[in-house]
N, CA, C and O of each residue as an XYZ file, in Angstrom:
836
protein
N      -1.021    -33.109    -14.570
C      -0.637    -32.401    -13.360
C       0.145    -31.143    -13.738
O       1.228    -31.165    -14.322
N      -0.751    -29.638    -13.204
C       0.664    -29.000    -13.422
C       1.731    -28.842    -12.621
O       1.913    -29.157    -11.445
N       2.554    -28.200    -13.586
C       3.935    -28.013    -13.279
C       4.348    -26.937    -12.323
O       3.989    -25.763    -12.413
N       4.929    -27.306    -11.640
C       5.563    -26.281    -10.662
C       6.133    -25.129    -11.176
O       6.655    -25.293    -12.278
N       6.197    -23.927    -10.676
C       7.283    -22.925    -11.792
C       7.937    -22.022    -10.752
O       7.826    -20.813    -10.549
N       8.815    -23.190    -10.022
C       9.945    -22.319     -9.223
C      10.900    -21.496     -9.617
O      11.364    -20.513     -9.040
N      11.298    -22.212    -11.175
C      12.414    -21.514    -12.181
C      12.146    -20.486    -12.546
O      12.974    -19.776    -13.116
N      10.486    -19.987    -12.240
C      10.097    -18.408    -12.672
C      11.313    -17.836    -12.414
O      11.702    -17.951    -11.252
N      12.088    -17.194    -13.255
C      12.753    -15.393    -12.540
C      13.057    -15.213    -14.436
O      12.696    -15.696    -15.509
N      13.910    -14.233    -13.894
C      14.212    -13.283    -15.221
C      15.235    -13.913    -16.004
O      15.162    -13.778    -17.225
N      16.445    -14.770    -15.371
C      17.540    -15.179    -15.513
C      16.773    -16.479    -16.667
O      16.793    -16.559    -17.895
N      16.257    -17.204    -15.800
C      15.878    -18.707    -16.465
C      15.379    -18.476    -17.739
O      15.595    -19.260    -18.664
N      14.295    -16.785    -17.936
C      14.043    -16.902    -18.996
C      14.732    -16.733    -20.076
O      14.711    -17.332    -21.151
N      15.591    -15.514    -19.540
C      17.168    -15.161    -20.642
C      17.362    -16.887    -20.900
O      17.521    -17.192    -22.082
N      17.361    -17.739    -20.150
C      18.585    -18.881    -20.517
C      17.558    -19.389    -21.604
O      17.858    -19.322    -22.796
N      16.485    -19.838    -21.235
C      15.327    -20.526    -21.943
C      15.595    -19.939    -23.374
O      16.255    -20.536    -24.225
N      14.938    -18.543    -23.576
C      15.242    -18.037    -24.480
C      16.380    -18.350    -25.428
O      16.237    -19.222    -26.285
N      17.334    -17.769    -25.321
C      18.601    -18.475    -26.015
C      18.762    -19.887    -26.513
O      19.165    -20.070    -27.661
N      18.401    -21.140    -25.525
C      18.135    -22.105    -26.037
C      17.420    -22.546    -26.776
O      17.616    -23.587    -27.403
N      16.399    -21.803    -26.849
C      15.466    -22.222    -28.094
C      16.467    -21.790    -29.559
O      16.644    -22.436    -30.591
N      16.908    -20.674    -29.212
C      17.493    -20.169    -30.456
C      18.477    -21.278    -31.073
O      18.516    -21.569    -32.268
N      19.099    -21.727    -30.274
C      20.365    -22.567    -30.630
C      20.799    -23.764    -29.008
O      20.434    -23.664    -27.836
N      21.753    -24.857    -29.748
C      21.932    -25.533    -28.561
C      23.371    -24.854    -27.960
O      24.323    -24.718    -28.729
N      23.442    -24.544    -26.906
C      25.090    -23.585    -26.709
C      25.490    -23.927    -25.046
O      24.584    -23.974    -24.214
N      26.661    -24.116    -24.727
C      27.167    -24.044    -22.837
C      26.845    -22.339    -22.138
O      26.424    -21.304    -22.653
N      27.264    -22.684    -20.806
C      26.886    -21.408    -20.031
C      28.148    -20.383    -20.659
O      28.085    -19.164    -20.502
N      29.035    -20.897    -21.222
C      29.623    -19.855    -21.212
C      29.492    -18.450    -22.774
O      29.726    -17.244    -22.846
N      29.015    -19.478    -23.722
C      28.523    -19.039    -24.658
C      26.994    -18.438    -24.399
O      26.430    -17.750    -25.250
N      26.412    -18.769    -23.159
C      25.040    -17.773    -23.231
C      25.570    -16.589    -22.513
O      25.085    -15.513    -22.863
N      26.443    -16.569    -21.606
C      26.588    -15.419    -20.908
C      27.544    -14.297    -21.833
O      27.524    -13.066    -21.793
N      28.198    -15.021    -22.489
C      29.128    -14.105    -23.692
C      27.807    -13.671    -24.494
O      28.188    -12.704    -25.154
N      26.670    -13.852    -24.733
C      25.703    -13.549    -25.757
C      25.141    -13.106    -25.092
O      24.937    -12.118    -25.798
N      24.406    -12.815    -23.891
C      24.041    -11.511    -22.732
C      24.446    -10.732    -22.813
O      23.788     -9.737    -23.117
N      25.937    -10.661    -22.572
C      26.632     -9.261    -22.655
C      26.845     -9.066    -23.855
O      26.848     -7.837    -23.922
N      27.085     -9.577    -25.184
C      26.773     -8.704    -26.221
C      25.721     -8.225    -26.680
O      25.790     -7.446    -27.630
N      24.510     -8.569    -26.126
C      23.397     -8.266    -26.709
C      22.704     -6.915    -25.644
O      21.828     -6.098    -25.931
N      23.473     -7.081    -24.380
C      23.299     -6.123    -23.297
C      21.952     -6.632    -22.634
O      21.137     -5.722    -22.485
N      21.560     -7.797    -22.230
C      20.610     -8.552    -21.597
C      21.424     -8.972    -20.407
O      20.608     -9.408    -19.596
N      22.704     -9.059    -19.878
C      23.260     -8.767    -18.845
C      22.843     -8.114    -17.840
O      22.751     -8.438    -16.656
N      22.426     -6.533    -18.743
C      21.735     -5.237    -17.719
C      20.269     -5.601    -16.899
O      19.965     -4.981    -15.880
N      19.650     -6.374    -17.306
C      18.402     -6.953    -16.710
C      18.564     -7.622    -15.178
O      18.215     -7.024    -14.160
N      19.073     -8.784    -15.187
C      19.123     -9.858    -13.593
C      20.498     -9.535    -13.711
O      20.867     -9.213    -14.840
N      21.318     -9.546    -12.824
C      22.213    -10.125    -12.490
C      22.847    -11.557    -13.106
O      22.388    -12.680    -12.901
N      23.967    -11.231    -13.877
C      24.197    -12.652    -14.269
C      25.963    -12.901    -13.774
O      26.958    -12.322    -14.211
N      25.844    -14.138    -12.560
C      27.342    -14.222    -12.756
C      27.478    -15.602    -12.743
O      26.490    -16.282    -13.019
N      28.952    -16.343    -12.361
C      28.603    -18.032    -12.578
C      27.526    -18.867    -11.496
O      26.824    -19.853    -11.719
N      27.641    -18.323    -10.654
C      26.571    -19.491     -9.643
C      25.186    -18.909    -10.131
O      24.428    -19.841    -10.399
N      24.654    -17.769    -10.318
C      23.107    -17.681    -10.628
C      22.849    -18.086    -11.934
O      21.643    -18.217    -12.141
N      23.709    -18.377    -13.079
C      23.365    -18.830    -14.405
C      23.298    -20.472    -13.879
O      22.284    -21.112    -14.159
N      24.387    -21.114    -13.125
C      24.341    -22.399    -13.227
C      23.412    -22.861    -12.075
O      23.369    -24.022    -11.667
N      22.730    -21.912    -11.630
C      21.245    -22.435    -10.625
C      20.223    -22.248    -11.890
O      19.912    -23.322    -12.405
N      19.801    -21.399    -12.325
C      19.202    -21.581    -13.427
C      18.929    -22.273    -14.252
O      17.863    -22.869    -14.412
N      20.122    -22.291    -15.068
C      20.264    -24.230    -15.834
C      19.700    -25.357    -14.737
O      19.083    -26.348    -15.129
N      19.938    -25.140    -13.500
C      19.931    -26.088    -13.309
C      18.445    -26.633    -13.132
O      18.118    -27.819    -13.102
N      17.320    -25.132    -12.983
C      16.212    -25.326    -12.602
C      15.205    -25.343    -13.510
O      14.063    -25.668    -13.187
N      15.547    -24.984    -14.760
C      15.229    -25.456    -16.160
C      15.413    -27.063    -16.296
O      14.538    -27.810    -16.733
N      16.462    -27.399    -15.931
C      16.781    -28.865    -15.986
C      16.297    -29.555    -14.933
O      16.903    -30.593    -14.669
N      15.431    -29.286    -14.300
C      14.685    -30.289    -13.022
C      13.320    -30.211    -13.572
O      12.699    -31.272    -13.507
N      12.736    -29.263    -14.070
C      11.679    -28.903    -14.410
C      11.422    -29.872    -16.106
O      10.382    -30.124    -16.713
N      12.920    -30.215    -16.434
C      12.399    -30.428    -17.925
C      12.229    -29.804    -19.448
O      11.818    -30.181    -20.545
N      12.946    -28.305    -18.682
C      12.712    -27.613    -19.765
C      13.927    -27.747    -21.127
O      13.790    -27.766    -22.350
N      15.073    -27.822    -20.257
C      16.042    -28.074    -20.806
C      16.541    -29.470    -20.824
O      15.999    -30.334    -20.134
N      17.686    -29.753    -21.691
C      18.923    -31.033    -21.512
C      19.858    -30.697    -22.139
O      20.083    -29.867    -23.020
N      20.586    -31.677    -21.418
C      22.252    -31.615    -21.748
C      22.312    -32.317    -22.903
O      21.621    -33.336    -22.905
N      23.058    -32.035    -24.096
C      22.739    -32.561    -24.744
C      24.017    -33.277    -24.930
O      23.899    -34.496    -25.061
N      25.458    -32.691    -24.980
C      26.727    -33.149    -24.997
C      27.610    -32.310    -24.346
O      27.537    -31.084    -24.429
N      28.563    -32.989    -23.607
C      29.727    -32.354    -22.758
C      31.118    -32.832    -23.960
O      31.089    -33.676    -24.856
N      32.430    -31.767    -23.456
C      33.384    -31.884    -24.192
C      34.615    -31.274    -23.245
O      34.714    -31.110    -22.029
N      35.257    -31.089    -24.055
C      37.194    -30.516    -22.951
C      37.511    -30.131    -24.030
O      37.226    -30.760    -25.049
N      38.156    -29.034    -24.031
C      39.102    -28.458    -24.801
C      40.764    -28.352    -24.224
O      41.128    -27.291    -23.718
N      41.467    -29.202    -24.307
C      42.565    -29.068    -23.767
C      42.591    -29.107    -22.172
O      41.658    -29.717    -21.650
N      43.387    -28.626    -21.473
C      43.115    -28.089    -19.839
C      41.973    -27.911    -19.351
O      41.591    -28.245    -18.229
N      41.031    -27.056    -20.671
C      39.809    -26.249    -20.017
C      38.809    -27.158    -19.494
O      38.724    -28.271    -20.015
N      37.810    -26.747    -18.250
C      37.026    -27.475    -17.427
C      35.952    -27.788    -18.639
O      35.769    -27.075    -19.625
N      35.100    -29.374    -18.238
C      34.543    -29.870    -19.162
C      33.227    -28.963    -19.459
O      32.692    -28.601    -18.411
N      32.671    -28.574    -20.472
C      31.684    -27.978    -20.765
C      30.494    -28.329    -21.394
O      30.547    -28.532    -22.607
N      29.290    -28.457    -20.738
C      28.346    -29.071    -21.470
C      27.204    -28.147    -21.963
O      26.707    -27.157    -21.427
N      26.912    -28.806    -23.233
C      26.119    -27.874    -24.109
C      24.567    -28.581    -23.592
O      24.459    -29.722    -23.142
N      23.355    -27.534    -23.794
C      22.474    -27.532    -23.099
C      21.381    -27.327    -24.474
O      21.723    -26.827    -25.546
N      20.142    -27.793    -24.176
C      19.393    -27.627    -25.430
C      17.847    -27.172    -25.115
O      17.551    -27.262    -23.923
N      16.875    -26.727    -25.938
C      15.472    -26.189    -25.011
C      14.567    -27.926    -25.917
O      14.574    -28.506    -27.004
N      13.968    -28.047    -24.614
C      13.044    -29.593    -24.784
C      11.710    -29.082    -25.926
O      11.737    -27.907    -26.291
N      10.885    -29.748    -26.309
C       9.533    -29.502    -26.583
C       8.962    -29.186    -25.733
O       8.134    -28.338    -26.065
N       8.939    -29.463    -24.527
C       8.434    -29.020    -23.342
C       8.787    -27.279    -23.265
O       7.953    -26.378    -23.181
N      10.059    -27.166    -23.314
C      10.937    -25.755    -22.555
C      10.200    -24.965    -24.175
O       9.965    -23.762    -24.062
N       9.947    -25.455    -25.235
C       9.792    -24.377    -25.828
C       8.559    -23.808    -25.936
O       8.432    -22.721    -26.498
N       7.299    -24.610    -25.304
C       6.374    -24.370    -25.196
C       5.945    -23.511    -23.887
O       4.941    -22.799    -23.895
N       6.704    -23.629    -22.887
C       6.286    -23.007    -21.823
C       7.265    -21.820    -22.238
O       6.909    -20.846    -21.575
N       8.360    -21.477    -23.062
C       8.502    -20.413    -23.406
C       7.377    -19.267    -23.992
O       7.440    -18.062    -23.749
N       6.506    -19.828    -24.686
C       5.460    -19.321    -25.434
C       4.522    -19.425    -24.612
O       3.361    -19.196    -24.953
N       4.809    -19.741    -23.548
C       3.480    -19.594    -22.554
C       4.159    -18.214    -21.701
O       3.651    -17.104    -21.544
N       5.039    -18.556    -21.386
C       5.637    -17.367    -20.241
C       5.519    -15.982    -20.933
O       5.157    -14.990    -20.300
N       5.910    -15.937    -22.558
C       6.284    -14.740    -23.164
C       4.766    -13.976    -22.761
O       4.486    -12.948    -22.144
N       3.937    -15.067    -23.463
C       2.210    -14.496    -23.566
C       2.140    -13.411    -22.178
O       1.973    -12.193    -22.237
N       2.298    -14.149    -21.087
C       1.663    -13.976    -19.805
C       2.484    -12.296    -19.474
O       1.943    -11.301    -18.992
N       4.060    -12.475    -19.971
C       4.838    -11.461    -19.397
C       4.544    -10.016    -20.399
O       4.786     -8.839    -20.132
N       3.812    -10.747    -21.876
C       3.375     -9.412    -22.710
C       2.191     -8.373    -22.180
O       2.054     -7.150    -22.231
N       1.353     -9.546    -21.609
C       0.135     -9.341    -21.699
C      -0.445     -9.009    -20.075
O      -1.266     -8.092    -20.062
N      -0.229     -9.440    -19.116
C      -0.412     -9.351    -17.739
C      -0.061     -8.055    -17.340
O       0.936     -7.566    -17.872
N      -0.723     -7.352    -16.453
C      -0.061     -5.867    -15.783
C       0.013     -6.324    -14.519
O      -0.960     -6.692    -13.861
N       1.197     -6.315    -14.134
C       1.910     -6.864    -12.842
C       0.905     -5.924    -11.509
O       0.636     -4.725    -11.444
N       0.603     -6.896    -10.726
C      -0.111     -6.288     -9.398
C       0.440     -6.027     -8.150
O      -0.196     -6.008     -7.096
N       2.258     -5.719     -8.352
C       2.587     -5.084     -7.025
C       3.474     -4.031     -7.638
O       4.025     -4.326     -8.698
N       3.676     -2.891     -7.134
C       4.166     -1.382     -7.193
C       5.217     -1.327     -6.928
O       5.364     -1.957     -5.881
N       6.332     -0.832     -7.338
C       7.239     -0.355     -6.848
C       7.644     -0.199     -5.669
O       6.622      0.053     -5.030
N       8.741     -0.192     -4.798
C       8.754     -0.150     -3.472
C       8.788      1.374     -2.755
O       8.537      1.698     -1.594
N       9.204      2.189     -3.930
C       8.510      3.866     -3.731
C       7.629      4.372     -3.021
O       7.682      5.152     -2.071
N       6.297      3.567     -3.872
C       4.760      4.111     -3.436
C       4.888      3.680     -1.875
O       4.269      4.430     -1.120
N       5.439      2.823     -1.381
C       5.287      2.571     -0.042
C       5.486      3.900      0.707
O       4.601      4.366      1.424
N       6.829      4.569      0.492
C       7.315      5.746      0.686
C       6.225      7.074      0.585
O       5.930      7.859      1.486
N       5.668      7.037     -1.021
C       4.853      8.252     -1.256
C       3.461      8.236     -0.560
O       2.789      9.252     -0.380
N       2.964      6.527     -0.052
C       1.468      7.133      0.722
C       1.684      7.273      2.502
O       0.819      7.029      3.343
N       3.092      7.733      2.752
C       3.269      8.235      4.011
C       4.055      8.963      4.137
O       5.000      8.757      4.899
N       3.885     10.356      3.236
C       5.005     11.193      3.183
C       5.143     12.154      4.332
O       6.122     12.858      4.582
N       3.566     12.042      5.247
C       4.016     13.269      5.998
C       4.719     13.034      7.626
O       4.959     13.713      8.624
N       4.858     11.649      7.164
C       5.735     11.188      8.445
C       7.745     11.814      8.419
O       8.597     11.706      9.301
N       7.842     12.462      6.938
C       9.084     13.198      6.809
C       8.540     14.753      7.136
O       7.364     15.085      7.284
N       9.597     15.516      7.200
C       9.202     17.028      6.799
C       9.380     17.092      5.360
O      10.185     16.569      4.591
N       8.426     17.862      5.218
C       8.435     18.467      3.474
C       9.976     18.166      2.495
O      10.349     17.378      1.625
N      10.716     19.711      3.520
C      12.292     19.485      3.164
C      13.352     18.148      3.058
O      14.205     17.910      2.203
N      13.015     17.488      4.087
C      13.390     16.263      4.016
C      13.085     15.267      2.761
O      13.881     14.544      2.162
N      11.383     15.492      2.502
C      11.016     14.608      1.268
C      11.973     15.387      0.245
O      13.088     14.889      0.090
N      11.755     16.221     -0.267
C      12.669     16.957     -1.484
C      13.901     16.328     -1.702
O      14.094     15.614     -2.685
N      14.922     16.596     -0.663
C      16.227     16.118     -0.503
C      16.205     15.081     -1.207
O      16.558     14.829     -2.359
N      15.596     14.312     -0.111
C      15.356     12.578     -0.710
C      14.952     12.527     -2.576
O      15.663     12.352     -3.566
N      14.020     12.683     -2.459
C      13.650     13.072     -3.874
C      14.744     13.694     -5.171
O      14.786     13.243     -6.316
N      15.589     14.844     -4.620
C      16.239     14.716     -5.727
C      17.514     14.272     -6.027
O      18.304     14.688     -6.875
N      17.657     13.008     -4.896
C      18.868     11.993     -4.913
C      18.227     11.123     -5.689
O      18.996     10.494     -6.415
N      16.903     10.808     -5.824
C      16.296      9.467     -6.701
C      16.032     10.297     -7.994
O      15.550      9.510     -8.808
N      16.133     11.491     -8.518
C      15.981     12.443     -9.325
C      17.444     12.305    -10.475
O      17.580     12.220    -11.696
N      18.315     12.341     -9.343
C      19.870     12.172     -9.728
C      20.730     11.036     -9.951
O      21.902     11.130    -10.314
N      19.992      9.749     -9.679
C      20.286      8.664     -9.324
C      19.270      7.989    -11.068
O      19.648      7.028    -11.736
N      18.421      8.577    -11.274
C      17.411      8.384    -12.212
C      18.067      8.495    -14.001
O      18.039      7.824    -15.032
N      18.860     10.368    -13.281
C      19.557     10.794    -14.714
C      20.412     10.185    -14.863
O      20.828     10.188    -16.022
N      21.370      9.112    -13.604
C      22.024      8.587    -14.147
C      21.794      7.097    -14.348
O      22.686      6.737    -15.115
N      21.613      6.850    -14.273
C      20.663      5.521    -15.019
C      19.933      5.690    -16.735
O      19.666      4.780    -17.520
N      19.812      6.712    -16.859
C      19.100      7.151    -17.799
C      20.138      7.361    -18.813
O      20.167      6.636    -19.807
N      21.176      8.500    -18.598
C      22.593      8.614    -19.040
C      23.553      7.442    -19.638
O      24.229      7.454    -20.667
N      23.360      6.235    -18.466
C      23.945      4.753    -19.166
C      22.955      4.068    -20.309
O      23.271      3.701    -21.441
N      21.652      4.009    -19.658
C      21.089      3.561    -20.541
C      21.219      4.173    -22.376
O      21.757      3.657    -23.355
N      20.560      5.289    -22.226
C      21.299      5.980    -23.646
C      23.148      5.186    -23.731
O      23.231      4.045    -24.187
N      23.876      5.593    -23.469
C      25.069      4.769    -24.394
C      24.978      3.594    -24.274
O      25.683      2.968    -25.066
N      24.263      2.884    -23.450
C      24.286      1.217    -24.025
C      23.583      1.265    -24.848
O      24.106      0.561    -25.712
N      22.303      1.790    -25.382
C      21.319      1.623    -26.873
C      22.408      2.289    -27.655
O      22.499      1.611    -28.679
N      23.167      3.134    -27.704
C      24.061      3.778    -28.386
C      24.960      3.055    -29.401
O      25.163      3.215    -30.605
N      25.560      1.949    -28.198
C      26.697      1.166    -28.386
C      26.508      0.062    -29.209
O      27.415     -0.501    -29.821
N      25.160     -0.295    -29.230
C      24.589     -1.967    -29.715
C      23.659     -1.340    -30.685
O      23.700     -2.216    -31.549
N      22.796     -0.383    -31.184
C      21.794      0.153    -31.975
C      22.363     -0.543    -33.689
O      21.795     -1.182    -34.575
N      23.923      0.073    -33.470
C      24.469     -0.269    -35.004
C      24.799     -1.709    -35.396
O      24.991     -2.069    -36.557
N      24.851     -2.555    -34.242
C      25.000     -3.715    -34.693
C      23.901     -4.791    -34.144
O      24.081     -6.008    -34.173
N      23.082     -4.336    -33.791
C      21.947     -5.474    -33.303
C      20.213     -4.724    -34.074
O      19.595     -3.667    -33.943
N      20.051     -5.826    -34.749
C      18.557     -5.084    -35.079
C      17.577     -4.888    -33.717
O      17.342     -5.740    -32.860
N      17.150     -3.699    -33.774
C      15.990     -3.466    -32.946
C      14.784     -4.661    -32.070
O      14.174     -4.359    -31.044
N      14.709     -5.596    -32.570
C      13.995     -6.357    -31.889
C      14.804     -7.058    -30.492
O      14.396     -7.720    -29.538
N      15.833     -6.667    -30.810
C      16.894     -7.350    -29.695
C      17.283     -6.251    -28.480
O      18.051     -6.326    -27.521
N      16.052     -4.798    -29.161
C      16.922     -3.829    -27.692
C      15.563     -3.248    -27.410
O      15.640     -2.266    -26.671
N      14.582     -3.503    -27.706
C      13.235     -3.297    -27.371
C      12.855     -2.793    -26.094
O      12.399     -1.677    -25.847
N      13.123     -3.864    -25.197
C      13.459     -3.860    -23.886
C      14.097     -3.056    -22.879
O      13.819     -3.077    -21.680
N      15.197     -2.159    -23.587
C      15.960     -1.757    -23.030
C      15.231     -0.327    -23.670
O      15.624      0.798    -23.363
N      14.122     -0.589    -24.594
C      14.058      1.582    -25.551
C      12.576      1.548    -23.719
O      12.486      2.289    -22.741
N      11.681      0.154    -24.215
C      11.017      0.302    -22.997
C      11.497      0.541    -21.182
O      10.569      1.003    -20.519
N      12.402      0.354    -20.634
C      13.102      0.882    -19.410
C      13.619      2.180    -19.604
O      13.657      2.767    -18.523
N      13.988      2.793    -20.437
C      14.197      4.033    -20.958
C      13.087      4.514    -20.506
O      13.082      4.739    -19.296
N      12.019      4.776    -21.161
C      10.980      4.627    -21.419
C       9.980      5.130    -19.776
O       9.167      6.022    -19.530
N      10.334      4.490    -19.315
C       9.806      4.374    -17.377
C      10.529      5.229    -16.923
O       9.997      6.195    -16.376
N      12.281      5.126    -17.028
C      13.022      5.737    -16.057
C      13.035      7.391    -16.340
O      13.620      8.112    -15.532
N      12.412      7.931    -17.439
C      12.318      9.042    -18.060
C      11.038      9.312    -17.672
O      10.877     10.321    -16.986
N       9.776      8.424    -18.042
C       8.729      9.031    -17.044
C       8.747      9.289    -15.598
O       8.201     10.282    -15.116
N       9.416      8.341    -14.846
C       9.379      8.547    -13.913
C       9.867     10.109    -13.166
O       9.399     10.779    -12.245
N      11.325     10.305    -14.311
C      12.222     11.505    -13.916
C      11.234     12.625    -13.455
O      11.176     13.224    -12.381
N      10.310     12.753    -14.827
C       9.730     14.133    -15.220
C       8.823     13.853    -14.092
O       9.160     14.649    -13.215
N       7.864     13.145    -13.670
C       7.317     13.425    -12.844
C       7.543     13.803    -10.992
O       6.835     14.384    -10.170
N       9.145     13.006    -10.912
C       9.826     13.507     -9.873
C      10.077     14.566     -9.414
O      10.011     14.922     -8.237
N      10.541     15.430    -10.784
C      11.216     16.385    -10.892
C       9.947     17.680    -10.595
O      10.107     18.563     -9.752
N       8.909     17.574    -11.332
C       7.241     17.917    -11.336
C       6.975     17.728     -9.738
O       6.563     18.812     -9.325
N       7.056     16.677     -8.563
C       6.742     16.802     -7.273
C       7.593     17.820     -6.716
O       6.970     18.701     -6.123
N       9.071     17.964     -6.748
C      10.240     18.339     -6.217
C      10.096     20.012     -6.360
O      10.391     20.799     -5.461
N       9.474     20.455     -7.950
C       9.056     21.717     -7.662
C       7.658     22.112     -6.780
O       7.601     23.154     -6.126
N       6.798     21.365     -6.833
C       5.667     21.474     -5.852
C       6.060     21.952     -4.552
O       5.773     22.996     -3.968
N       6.959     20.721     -4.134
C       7.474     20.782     -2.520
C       8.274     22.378     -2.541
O       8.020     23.275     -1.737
N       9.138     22.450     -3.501
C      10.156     23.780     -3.321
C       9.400     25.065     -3.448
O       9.844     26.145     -3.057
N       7.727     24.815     -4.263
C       7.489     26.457     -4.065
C       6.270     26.109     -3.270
O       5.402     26.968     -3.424
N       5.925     25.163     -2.492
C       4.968     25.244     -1.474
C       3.415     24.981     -1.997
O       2.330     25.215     -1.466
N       3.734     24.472     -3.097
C       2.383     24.294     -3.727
C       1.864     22.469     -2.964
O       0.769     21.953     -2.744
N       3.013     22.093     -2.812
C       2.509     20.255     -1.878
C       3.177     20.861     -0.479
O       4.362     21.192     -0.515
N       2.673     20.957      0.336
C       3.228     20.908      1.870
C       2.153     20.012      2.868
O       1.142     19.392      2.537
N       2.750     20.186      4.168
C       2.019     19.812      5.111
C       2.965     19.812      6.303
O       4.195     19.813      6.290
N       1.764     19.808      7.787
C       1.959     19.984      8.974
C       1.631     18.577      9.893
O       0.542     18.156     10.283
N       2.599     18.183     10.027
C       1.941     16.321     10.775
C       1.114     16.834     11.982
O       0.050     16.366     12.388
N       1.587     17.550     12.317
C       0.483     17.528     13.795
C      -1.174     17.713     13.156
O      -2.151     17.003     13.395
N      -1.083     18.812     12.358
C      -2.598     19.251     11.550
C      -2.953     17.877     11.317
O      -3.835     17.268     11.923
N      -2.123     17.365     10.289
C      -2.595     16.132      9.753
C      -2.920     14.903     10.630
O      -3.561     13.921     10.254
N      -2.425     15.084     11.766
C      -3.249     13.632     13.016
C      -4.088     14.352     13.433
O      -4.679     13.633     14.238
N      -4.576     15.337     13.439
C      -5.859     16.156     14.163
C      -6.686     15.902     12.775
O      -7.913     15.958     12.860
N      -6.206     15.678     11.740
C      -7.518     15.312     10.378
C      -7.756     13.817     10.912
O      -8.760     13.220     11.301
N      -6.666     13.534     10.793
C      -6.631     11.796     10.516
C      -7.414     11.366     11.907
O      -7.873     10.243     11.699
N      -7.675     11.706     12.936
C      -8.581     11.875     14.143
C      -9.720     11.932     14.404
O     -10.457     11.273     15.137
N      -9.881     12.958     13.613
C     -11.187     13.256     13.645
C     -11.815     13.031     12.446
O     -12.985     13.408     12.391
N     -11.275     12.441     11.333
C     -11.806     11.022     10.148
C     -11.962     10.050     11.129
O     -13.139      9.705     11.239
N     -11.251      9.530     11.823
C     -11.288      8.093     12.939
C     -12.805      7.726     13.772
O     -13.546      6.743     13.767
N     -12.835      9.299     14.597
C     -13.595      9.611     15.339
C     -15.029      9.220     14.866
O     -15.902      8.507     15.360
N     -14.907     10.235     13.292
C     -16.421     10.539     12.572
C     -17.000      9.043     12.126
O     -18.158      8.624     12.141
N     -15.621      8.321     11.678
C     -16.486      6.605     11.504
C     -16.634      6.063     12.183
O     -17.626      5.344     12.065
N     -15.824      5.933     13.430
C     -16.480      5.396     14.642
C     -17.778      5.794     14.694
O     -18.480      4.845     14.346
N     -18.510      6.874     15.001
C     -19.912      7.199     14.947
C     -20.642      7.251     14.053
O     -21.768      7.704     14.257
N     -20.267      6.811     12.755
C     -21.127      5.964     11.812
C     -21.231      5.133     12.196
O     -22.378      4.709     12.333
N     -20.214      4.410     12.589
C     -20.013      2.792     12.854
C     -21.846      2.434     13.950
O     -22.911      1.896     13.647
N     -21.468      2.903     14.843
C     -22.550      3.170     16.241
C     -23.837      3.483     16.395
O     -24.538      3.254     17.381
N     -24.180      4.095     15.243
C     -25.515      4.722     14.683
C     -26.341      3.307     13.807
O     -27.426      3.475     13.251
């Protein structure tokens, strides 16, 4: 029977991951997120790591392997990846190398109805996500900055690839934004429902014929 895979998200796999590496508690994976800067990916704080574990651990992927106390401190239990968890690791990696994801950005929603803005309006907009881009881009560079000298490369891969996007993306933003500013992309909505109309019209009377 297969297995359910509610635990899909980004988080479970960070956790998965790590466990294979070694058996360790939540608090030692999340100290090893943020040094490794895999933090920057999902959101990690205490209730979404310990839903995680926990959905690794319904599923089987994981176990507890031993709990302990250190003095005062709340009891902590160390967590381990199953034969199971390490195999569907090597299943998930495959799928997440190899698959080209089939939904878009929530952008394009934006860009195939642009002329419901005015021109000027799109721009504006545009070079707040332009500016919003460089800076994203700006952090990213000093976090590869910060970790480059002490983490070998296979551990920031991830982070040269999001680089990588948020820099393509820039240039081509930046590439629409002059279009719009010297009039080379414009448009008139009214023109454009008198097209979009009389496209309507013309298939209707294909349609009829």
């Amino acid at each position: 029977m297969a297995r359910k895979r509610g635990y899909r998200n980004l988080l479970a796999y960070l956790v998965l991951n790590l466990l294979t590496e070694a058996p360790m508690h939540p608090y030692e994976m999340k100290r090893l997120m943020h040094l490794r800067g895999k933090d920057q990916l999902p959101s990690v704080n205490p209730d979404s790591l310990y839903h995680a574990i926990g959905q690794l651990e319904r599923a089987g992927l994981i176990e507890a392997i031993e709990t302990s106390r250190d003095g005062r401190r709340p009891e902590r239990t160390v967590y381990s990846a199953t034969d199971a968890g390490r195999e569907e690791l090597r299943n998930w990696m495959s799928e997440l190398l190899t698959e080209v994801p089939g939904e878009f950005p929530k952008v394009i929603a934006a860009l195939a109805h642009l002329p419901a803005m005015a021109p000027d309006d799109v721009r504006a907009h545009l070079e707040r996500r332009a500016f919003f881009l460089e800076v994203q881009i700006a952090a990213g560079e000093a976090a590869l900055h910060a970790t480059t000298n002490r983490l070998p490369r296979v551990l920031l891969v991830e982070a040269e690839y999001a680089q990588a996007l948020r820099k393509a993306e820039l240039d081509w933003v930046r590439a629409l934004i002059d279009d719009l500013a010297s009039g080379r992309l414009t448009w008139d909505y009214e023109m454009l429902m008198r097209v979009v109309e009389e496209e309507r019209r013309t298939r209707g009377d294909r349609a009829m014929s």
